[in-house]
N, C-alpha and C positions, 0 to 999 in steps of 0.2 A: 708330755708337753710338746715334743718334738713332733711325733706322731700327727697329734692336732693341727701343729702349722701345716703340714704338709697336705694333711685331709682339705686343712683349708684352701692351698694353692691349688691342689686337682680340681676342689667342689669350683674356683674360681674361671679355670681353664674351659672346662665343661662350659659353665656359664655364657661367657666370650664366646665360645665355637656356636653354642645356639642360635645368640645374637647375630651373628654374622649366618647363618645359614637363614636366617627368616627376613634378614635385610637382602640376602639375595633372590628368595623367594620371592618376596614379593615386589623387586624390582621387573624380576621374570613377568608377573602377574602384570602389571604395570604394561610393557610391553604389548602384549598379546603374542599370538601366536606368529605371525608373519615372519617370511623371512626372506621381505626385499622384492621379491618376486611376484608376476603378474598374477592373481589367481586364476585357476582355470577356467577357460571358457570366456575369459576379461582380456586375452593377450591385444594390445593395442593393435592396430595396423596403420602403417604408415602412410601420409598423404600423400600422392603425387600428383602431376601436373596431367592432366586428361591430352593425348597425344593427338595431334589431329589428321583425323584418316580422311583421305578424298576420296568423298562416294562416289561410287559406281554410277555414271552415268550413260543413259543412250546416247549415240556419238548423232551431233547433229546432221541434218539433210545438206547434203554438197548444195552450195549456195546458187542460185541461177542468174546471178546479178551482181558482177565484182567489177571494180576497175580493170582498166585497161591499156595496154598500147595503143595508140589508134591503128583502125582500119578502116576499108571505105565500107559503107553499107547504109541502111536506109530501114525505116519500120514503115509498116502502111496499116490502116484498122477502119474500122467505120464505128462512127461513133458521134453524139450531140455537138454542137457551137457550145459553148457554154458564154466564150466571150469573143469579140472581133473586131478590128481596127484595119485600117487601109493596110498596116504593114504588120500583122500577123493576127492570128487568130489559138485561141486556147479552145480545145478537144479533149473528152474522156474519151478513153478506151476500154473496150473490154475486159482487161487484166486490172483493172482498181484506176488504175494512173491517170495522170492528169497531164500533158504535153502542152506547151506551147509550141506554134509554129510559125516564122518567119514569111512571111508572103513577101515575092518580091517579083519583077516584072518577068522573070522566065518561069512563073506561078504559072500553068493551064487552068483557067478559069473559062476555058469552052463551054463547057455544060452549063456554063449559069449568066455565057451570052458576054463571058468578060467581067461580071459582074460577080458580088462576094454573097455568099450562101448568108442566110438572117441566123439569129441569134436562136438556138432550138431545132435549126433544123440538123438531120441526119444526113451526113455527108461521107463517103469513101474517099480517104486520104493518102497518098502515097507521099513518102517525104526522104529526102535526104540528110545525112547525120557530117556534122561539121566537126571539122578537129577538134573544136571546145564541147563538142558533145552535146552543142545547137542542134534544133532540128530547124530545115527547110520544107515548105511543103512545097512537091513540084504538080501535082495533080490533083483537083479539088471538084468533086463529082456529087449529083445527089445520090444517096443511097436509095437502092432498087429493093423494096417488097419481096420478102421470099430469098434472099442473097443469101446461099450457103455461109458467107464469111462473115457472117452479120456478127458472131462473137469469135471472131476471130483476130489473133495479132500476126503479123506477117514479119518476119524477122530478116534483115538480110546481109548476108554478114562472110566472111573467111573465116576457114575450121583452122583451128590451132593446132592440131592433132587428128590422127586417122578413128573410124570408128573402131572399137574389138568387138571380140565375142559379146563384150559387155552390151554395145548396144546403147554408150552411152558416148552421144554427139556433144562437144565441146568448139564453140568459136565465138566471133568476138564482132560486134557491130559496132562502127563506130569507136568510141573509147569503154565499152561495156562488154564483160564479157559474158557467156552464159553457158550454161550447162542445162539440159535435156537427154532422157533417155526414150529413144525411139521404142512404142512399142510394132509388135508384132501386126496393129491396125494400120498402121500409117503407110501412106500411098508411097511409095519409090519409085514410082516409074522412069525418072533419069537413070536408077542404078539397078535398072533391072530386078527390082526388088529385094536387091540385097546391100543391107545397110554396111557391110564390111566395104562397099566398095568406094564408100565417102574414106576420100584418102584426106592429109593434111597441105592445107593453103589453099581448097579449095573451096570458090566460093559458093555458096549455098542459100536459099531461100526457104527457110523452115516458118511453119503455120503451126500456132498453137493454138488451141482452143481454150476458151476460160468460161466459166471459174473449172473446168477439171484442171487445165494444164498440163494437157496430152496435146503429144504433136499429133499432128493431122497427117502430115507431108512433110519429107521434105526435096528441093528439087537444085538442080544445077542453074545458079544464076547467071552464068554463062552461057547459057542454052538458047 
C-alpha cells in the first residue's frame, strides 16, 4: 500500500515536470527565433544632416569698373546724339554705355559753327569727368568717315600702381577705377615700348577697342 502512494507521487512528479517543459516550449515557439538584434544585411544606418560643401568655383575676371577716389581725367569716343538740349547732350559709346554730357559755355562747338550737332548724328566727343563722377563735354566735332577710333573709348586717367611683368595697367578716372591688361599689340610709343616702364601716379591716356576690349595704346597724358 505504501509502495503505491509513492509510485503515485513519482507518476505525479513526472507529470508536472512535462507540463512545465511543453509550457516552456511553446512559449519559446511563440517567440520566434530573434534575438533583439538587426538581421543581417537590415543593420539600420543613421540619418544625418547633409554637410554643406562650397563648390569649386572659377575665380571671377578682375573687374574693370570699381569705385574710386577721385582723380582728374576725362573719356572721349564717337558715337550717335541719342538725345540733346542747350545744356547737355546724351551719347552711346562704343563699349554698351550710355553717357550724359553737360554742355556748357567753355563746350568748343567750332566744327558746328557754335551750333549743337542734330539728334542722330555721329559726333567725336572729348569730355572732362567731375568729382561727382559728372561728365563735361569740352569738344564736340562731327565724326570723319574712315576714323581709326570710330570703336574706340579713350580713357584718361592716373595709374595707381606701376605696371609688372604681368602686364597688367591698373588706374582710375575720375571717380572710376579700371583694370586692363596690355597686350603684346598695343602701341607704346611714350614708353618706348615697354609697358614696365608705366610707373605709378602717372598720368596716362589708354585706348580700348570694343566690343573685344583690347587696349590699343597706351600714351603719356602729359606729353
Amino acid at each position: 500500500m505504501q509502495k503505491h502512494h509513492v509510485r503515485s507521487i513519482q507518476g505525479l512528479f513526472v507529470c508536472s515536470v512535462v507540463l512545465v517543459l511543453m509550457l516552456v516550449v511553446t512559449a519559446c515557439a511563440g517567440t520566434g527565433t530573434s534575438t533583439g538584434q538587426p538581421s543581417s544585411g537590415t543593420t539600420p544606418t543613421a540619418t544625418t544632416a547633409t554637410q554643406g560643401v562650397t563648390p569649386t568655383s572659377t575665380q571671377p575676371p578682375v573687374s574693370t569698373n570699381t569705385p574710386a577716389a577721385f582723380k582728374a581725367g576725362g573719356i572721349s569716343f564717337i558715337g550717335p546724339v541719342k538725345s540733346i538740349t542747350s545744356t547737355s547732350l546724351v551719347m552711346s559709346a562704343p563699349n554698351g554705355h550710355t553717357y550724359t554730357l553737360a554742355i556748357t559755355a567753355q563746350t568748343d562747338r567750332s566744327a558746328f559753327g557754335g551750333n549743337l550737332p542734330a539728334v542722330g548724328a555721329s559726333v567725336d566727343m572729348d569730355s572732362t569727368i567731375n568729382p561727382d563722377g559728372s561728365l563735361t563735354a569740352t569738344i564736340l566735332k562731327p565724326a570723319q568717315p574712315g576714323d581709326p577710333d570710330l570703336n574706340v573709348v579713350a580713357y584718361t586717367g592716373i595709374t595707381t600702381s606701376a605696371v609688372g611683368a604681368d602686364r597688367v595697367l591698373h588706374f582710375t578716372a575720375g571717380v572710376t577705377s579700371y583694370t586692363f591688361t596690355i597686350p603684346a599689340t598695343a602701341v607704346l610709343t611714350d614708353y618706348n615700348g615697354n609697358a614696365q616702364a608705366i610707373g605709378i601716379n602717372a598720368p596716362v591716356k589708354v585706348k580700348v577697342s570694343y566690343p573685344a576690349n583690347t587696349v590699343v595704346s597706351v600714351g603719356n597724358a602729359a606729353a
